[in-house]
N, C-alpha and C positions, 0 to 999 in steps of 0.2 A: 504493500500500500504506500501511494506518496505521499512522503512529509511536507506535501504544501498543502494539507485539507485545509488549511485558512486563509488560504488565496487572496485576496482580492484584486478587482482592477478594474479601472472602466476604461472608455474609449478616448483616443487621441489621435493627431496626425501634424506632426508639424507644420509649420507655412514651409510653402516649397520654397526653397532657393535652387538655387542651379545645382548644385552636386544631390543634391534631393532629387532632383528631375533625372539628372543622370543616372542614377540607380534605378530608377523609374522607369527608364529607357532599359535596360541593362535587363531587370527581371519582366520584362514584356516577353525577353526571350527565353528566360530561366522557366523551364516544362516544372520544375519542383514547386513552380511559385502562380503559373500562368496557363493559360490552352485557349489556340487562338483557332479555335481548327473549324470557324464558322467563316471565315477572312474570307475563304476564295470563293463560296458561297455572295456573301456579304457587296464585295469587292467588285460582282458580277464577272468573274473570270471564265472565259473558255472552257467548258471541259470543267468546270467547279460540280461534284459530283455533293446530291445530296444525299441526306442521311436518314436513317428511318428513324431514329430517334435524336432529336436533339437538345439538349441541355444549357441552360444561361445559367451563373452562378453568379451572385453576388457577394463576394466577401466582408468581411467583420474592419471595425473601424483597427485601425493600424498595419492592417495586412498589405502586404508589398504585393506588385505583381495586380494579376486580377483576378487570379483565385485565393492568395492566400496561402499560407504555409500551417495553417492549422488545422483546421476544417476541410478548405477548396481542394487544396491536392492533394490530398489522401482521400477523398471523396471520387475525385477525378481517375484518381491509380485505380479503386477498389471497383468503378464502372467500366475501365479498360478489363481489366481482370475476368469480368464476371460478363463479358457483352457478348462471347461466341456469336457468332450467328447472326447479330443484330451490326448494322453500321451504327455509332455512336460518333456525334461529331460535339465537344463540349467545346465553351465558348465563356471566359470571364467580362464582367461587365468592363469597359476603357475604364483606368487609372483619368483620361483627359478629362471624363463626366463624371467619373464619380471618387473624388482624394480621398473619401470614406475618412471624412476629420471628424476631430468632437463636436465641432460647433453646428455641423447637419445634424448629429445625431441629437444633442441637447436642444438646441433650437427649434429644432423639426420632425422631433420623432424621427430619423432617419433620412436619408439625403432624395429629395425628388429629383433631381437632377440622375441620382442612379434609378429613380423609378422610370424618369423618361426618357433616358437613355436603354434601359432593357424593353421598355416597350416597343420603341422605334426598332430594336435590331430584332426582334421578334415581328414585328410586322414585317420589317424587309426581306427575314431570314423564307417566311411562310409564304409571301409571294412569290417568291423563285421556287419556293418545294413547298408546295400548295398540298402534296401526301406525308410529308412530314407531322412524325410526332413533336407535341415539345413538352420540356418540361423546364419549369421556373426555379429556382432552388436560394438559399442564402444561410447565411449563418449569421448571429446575431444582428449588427448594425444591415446586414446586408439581407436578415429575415423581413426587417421593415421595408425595406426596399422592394424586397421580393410580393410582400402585401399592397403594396401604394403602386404594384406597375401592370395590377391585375385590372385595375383602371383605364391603363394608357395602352388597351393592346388589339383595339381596337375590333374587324373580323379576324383576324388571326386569334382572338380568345376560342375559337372553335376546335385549334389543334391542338391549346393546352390542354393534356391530360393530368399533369398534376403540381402542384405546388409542394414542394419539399422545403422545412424549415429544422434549422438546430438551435438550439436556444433561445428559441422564439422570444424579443422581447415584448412584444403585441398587448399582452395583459396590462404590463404595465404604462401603455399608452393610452387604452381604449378609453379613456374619460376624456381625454385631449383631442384626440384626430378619429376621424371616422374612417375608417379605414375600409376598401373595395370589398364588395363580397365576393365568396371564389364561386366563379363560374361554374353553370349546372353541368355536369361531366369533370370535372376536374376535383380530382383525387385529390385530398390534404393528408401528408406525410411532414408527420411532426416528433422531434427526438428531444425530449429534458432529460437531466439526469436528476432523477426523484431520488432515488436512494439516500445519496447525501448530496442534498439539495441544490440544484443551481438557482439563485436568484432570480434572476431576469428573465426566468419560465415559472417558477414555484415560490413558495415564501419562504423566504430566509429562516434560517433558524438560529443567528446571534446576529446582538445588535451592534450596529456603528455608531459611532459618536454622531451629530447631529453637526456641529461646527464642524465648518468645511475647510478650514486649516487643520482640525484635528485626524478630520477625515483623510486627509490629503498624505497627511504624516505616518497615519496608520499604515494605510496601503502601499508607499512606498516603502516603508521597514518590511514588511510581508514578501514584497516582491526581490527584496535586496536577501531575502533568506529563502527563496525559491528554489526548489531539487529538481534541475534538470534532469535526474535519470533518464527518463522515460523517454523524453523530448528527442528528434532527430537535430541533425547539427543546424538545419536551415531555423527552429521553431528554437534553438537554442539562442543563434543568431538574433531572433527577434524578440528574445526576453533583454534581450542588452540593449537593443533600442527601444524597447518599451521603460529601460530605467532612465534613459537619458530624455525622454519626449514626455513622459508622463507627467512628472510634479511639472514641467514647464506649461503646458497645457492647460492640467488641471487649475491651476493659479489662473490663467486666463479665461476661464470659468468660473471662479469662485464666487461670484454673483448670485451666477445660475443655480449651482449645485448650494447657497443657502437658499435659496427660495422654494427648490427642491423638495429638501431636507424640513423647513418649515411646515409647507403644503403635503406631507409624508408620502412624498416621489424620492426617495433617495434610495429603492432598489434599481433604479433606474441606473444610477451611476456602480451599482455592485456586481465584477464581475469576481467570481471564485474559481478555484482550480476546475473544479466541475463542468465549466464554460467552455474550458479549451481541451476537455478530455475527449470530444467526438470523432476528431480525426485518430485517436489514438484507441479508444477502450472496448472497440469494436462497430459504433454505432454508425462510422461510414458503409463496411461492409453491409449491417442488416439495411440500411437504405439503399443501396445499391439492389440489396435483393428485391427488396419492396417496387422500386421503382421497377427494374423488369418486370416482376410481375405485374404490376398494373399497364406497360406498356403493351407483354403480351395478351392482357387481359382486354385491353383495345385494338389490339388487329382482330381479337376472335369475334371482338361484338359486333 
C-alpha cells in the first residue's frame, strides 16, 4: 500500500513562457504523454483512413502533452492492448485550446474553451467518417470538459456512444453550472475510487483547514513527502513540476479558494493520492474493457 494515503493537491498550470511552450511542443510528440492519430483524419489528408472507433480525451489540469501522463496514456496503452480487431484511432484534446490551468478550472468549473474545442474536432472528425464510433473520455479537470462538450457536438452527438469519466468532479459543480445532459444512446462510464475515498467524486473523509494559506501549506508539505514507488518515471517527472507550479499558483488563487472554503466548495480544490491512482490500480484497463464492450455492443444493435 502507498505511503501517500494523504495526498492532497489541486489543479495548476503555469503562464506559459516560451520554454513552457517548448516542452509543449516537445511532448505533442512524446506517445507517453500525447496521440494525435485523428490528424490525418482531421487534416483532411489523402488516403486518411478512418476508424471504427474513435476516442477524444481530455486531460487533468497540469498534464503535459494532450493526454497526460497519469490517466490519458495509460488509458490510451490499455485500449491499444485490448483493440484486436477493432481500428482505434485516439486523439488528445490541442494543448493551443485547452492549457488545462487552474484558473478555467476555479473560474469555470473546467475550461470551455477544451469543451469547444472537443466538440468542433468531433464534429469534423464525424463528417469525414460519418460510420465512425466515438467516444468522449477525461479525467478530472478534463471530466468537466468532457461534460460541457456534450453540448457543442452538435449532429455528430449521434455517433457518440459513450462518455467515459475518472474522477469525475461534476458533483461538486452541479449547484454552479448546468451542465449538458448525455445524449439518448450514449453510455456513461464512470470510475471513483470509493474505497479510500477520492474527493472530487465522493466525500472526503478528513478535514482541511478552511484558510487558504493554511490550506496551501498543508498540501504542499504532503506532496514534498510523496512515495513515488508506484509512479512510472514520466508521472514521477511530473510530481517535481507539480512542486514547483503549485504553491505559485495556488497563491494566485487564494481569493478564490477563501471564498470557496467559506461557501463549503473546498473539495473542489482537494485532490488525494486516490485521484491519480486510475492510470495505475487497474481502473484504465477495466475501462478499456467496458468501452469495447459497449462499442461492440453498438455494431450488434
Amino acid at each position: 500500500m502507498w505511503t501517500i494515503l494523504r495526498l492532497g493537491i489541486w489543479f495548476g498550470l503555469a503562464t506559459v513562457t516560451s520554454p513552457v511552450l517548448a516542452r509543449t511542443i516537445l511532448h505533442r510528440r512524446d506517445t507517453a504523454v500525447s496521440a494525435n492519430e485523428w490528424d490525418s483524419v482531421l487534416q483532411g489528408e489523402n488516403g486518411a483512413e478512418c476508424s471504427d472507433l474513435a476516442v477524444i480525451f481530455a486531460r487533468g489540469t497540469f498534464d503535459k502533452g494532450n493526454l497526460g501522463p497519469w490517466v490519458g496514456g495509460p488509458f490510451h496503452d490499455a485500449l491499444v492492448t485490448k483493440s484486436a480487431g477493432i481500428k482505434i484511432a485516439v486523439q488528445g484534446v490541442s494543448p493551443d485550446d485547452y492549457p488545462a490551468n487552474l484558473a478555467d478550472y476555479v473560474e469555470d468549473g473546467g475550461s470551455d474553451s477544451c469543451a469547444e474545442s472537443l466538440g468542433n474536432a468531433v464534429q469534423a472528425y464525424v463528417s469525414r467518417c460519418t460510420g465512425s464510433k466515438v467516444a468522449i473520455w477525461g479525467w478530472s479537470q478534463g471530466a468537466l470538459c468532457a461534460h460541457k462538450s456534450l453540448g457543442k457536438l452538435g449532429d455528430a452527438a449521434s455517433n457518440v456512444i459513450a462518455l467515459g469519466v475518472f474522477g469525475d468532479p461534476v458533483s461538486v459543480w452541479q449547484d454552479s453550472i448546468d451542465f449538458p445532459a448525455i445524449p439518448q444512446g450514449t453510455t456513461l462510464l464512470s470510475y471513483c475510487e470509493k474505497t479510500t475515498p477520492d474527493p472530487l467524486c465522493t466525500n472526503p473523509i478528513e478535514d482541511f483547514p478552511k484558510d487558504p494559506v493554511a490550506f496551501i501549506d498543508i498540501i504542499k508539505d504532503i506532496w514534498e513527502e510523496v512515495d513515488e514507488t508506484h509512479m512510472n518515471d514520466v508521472q514521477k517527472e511530473a510530481v517535481g513540476e507539480i512542486l514547483v507550479e503549485l504553491p505559485k499558483e495556488a497563491l494566485k488563487q487564494v481569493g478564490r479558494l477563501a471564498t470557496d472554503a467559506l461557501e463549503g466548495h473546498l473539495r473542489r480544490w482537494m485532490l488525494t493520492p486516490e485521484h491519480f491512482w486510475y492510470g495505475i490500480d487497474g481502473k484504465v484497463s477495466t475501462a478499456a474493457d467496458d468501452l469495447i464492450r459497449v462499442y461492440k455492443d453498438s455494431v450488434a444493435a
